[in-house]
C-alpha positions in Angstrom: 110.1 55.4 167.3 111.7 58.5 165.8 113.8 59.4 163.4 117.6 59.8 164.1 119.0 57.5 166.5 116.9 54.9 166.0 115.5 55.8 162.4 113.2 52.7 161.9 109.6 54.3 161.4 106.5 51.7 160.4 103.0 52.9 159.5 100.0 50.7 159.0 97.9 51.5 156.2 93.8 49.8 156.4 91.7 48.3 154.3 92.1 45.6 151.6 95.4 43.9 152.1 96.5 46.4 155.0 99.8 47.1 153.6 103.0 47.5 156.3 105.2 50.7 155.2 108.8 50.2 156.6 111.2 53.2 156.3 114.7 51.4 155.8 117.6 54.5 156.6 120.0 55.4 153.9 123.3 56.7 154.3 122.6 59.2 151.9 120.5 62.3 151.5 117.2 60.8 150.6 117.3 59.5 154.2 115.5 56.2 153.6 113.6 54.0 151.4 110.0 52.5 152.0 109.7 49.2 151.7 106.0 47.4 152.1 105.4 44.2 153.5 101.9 42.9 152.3 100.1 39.6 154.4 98.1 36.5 153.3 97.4 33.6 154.6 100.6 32.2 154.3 102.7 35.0 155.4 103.8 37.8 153.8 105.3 39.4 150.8 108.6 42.2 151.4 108.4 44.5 148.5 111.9 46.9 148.1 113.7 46.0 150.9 116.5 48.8 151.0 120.2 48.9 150.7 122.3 46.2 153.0 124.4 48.0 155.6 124.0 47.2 159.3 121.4 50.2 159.9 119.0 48.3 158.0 119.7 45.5 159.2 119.1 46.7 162.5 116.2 48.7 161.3 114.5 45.3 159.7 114.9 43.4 162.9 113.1 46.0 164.9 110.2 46.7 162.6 109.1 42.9 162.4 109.8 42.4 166.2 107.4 45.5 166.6 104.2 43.6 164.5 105.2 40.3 166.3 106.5 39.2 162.4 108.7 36.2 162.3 111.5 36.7 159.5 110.8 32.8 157.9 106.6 34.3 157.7 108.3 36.2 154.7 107.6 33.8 152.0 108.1 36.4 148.4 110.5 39.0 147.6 109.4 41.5 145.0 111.8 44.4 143.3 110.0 47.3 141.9 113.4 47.7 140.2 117.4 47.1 140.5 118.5 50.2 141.8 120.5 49.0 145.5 118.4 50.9 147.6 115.5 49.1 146.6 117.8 45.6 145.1 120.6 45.6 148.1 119.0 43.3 150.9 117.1 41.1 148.5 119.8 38.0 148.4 119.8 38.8 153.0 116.3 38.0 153.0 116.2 35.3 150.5 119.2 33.6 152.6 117.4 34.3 156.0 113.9 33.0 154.8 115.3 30.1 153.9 115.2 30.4 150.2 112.0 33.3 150.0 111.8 33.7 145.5 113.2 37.0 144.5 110.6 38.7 141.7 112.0 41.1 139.7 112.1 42.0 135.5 114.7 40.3 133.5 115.7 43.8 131.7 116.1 45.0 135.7 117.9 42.1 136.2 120.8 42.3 133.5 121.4 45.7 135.0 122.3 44.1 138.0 124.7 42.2 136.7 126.3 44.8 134.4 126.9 46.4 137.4 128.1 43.4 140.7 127.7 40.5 138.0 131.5 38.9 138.0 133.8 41.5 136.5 131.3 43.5 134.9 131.3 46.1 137.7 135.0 47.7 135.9 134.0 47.9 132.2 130.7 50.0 133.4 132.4 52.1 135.4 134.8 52.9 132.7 131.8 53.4 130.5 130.6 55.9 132.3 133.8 57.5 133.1 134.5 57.9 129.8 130.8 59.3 128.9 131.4 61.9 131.9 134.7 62.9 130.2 133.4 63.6 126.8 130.9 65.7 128.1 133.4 68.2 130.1 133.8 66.4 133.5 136.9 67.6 135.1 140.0 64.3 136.3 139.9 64.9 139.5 135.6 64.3 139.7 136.4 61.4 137.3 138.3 59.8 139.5 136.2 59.5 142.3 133.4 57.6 139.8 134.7 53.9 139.8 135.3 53.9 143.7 132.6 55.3 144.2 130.3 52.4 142.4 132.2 50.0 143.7 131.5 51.1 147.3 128.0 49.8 146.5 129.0 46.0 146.2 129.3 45.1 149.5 125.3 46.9 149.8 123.9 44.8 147.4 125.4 41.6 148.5 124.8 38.7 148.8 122.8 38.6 145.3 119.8 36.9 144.9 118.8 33.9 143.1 116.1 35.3 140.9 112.6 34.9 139.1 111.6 37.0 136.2 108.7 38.4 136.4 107.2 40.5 133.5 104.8 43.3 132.7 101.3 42.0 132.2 102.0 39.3 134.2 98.7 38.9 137.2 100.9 38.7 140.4 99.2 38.1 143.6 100.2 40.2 146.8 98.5 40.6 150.2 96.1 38.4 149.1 94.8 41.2 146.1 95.2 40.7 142.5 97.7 43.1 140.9 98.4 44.2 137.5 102.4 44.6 136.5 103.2 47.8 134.4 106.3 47.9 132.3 107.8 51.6 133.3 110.6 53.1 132.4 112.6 56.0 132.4 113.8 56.6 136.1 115.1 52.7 135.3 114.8 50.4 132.4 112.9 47.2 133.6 111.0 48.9 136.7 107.6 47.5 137.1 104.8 49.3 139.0 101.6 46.9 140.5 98.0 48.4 140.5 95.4 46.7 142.1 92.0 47.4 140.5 89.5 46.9 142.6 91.2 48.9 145.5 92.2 51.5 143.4 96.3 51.1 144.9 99.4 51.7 143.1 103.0 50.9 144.1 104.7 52.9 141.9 108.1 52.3 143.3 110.3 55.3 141.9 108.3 56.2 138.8 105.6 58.7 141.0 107.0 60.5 144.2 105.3 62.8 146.4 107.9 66.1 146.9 110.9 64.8 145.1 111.0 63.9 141.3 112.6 60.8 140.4 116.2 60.8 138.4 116.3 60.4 135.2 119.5 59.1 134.0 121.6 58.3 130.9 123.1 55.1 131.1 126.4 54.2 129.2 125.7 52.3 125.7 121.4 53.2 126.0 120.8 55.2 123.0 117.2 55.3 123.9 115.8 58.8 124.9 115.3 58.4 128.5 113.7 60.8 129.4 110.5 60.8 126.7 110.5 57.2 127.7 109.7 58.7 131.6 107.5 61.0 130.1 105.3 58.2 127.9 105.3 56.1 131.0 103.7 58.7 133.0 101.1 59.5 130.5 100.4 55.9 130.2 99.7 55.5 134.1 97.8 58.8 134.3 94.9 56.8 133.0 94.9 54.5 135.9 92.4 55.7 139.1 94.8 56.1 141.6 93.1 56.7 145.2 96.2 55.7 147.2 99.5 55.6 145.6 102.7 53.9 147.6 105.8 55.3 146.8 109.8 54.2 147.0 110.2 57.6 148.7 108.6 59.1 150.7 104.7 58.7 152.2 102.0 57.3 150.1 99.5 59.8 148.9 96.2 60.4 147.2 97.0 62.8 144.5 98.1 60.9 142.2 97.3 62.7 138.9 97.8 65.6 140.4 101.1 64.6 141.0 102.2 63.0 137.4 100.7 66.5 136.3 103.4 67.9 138.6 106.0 65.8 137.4 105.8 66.9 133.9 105.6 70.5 134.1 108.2 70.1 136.3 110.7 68.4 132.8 108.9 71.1 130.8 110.5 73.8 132.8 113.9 72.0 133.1 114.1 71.4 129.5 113.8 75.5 129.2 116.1 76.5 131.8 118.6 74.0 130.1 117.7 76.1 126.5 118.5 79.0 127.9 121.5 78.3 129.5 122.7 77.3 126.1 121.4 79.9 124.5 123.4 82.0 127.3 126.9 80.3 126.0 127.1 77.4 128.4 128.1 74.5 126.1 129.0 71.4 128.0 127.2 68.8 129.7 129.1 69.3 132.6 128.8 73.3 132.7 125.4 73.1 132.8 125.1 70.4 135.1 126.9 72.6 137.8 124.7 75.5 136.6 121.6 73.6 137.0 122.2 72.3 140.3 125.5 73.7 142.0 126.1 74.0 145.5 123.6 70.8 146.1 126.4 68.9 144.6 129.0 69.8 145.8 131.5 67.3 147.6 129.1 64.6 146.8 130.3 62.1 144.0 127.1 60.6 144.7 124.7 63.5 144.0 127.0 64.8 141.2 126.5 61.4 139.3 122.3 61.8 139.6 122.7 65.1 138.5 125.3 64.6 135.7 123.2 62.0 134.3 120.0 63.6 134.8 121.5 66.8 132.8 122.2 64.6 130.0 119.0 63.1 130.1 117.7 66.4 129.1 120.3 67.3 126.7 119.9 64.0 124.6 116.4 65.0 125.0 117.1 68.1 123.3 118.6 67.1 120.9 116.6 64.1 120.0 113.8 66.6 119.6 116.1 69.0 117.1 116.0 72.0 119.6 119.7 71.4 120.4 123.1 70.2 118.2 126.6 68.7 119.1 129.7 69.1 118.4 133.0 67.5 119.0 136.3 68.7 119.7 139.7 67.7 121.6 137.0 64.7 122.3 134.9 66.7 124.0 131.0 66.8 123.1 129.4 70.5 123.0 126.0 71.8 122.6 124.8 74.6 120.7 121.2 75.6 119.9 120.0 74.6 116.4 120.1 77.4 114.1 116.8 77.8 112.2 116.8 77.1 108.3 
């Protein structure tokens, strides 16, 4: 089955705890999401399922009629992390297993709910409205934010009843032993599983192949996300990787190769973003647009990755004492820091 039409693609991957990779679409530009389905004895385990709209949906109901997979086999739900495309069909499952336990980390799990939990949804939206327009984000981009995250309700409902499940904690998958890895930075709570003895990693957004994942500033997070992605990756560098599974993406056996990748990759951003300072751009949102322009364009969803992904690097900067701010009108600007 190709993609386009009929975009549900599966692959089989051998050998201890033959692992099921399920591409569920997205109705955005990365185009889908892998989700893994591992068997046991009793069944199996869904890990990420994807985003609820009705192309998954669809796209769900032909991969398991396609390995002769009966949805109520599915006995555990595992979440890498709470971003939707990865959170969103969790509570569907759970309710069409007949009650299937949701895994996920309790610090992934109070972002959920700061974003769909009750009324909570409003005051971060406003939050990060409001962070947007200190750092130079014109009203008419503004605007579109809070509809924008509140189009993703519906794609993460219904929510799950959930376990936590923390790093350091043995889980067992597919039948193999797996190690849980506290990993943050693309998203506070995210837990990658290594298995030892076969040398796998699902590394859910943390590692890709091609693509590097977003780093993001979240509203009221004073922590320096981005060195937090950095230590994380240092930290599973020292793990021997031979087959890495991905959230995006195919799985793929350079795996240190590719964390090497990733940081040279922040090194180089972090210079650009220098320089453009240094060249008299002096808001967050100027040199967002001058970082990633035209990809953005028309996109409220792809200018929000890349808004906070800028700021990432410019809190980064300024953590470090290469960068300073200033306010004025309410209006955060950056300037490089003069040397004493």
């Amino acid at each position: 089955m190709s993609e386009g039409s009929k975009p549900v693609v599966t692959k089989i991957w051998p050998g201890p705890g033959g692992i099921i990779q399920v591409k569920v679409p997205l109705p955005f530009s990365l185009k889908w999401v892998n989700s893994y389905l591992l068997q046991d004895e009793r069944g199996y385990t869904v890990v990420d399922p994807g985003l609820h709209t009705p192309e998954a949906v669809q796209a769900w109901q032909e991969a398991l009629g396609a390995h002769g997979i009966a949805i109520n086999s599915i006995h555990t739900i595992v979440l890498t992390h709470q971003h939707p495309d990865h959170y969103g069909l969790a509570g569907w499952f759970q309710e069409k297993t007949g009650g299937a336990p949701v895994y996920i980390s309790e610090a992934s799990y109070a972002y959920t709910q700061r974003l769909w939990g009750s009324d909570a949804g409003a005051a971060f939206a406003a939050d990060l409205t409001e962070l947007y327009a200190a750092h130079g984000m014109p009203q008419t981009m503004l605007d579109e934010i809070a509809p924008h995250l509140d189009s993703f309700i519906a794609k993460v409902s219904p929510q799950p009843k959930v376990t936590f499940l923390e790093a350091g904690q043995p889980f067992e998958m597919g039948g193999l032993a797996w190690h849980t890895i506290d990993t943050p930075g693309h998203a506070k709570g995210q837990l990658c599983f290594y298995a030892s003895e076969e040398k796998r990693m699902l590394c859910g957004d943390q590692v890709l192949p091609d693509i590097t994942p977003n780093i993001s500033v979240v509203p009221g997070d004073g922590e320096d996300q981005l060195q937090l992605f950095l230590d994380s990756l240092a930290q599973l560098r020292s793990y021997e990787v031979e087959l890495a599974f991905p959230g995006h993406r195919d799985p793929f056996d350079n795996y240190q190769e590719r964390i090497d990748q990733l940081i040279s990759h922040h090194e180089r951003r972090l210079a650009h973003m220098y320089s453009l300072i240094q060249s008299g751009a002096d808001t967050g949102y100027t040199l967002c647009m001058q970082s990633f322009g035209e990809r953005i364009a028309g996109n409220t969803h792809n200018l929000r990755f890349a808004m906070s992904e800028t700021l990432a690097h410019l809190f980064h900067l300024e953590k470090s004492g290469r960068i300073v701010r200033s306010m004025q009108d309410a209006k955060v600007y950056f300037t490089i820091q003069a040397a004493e």
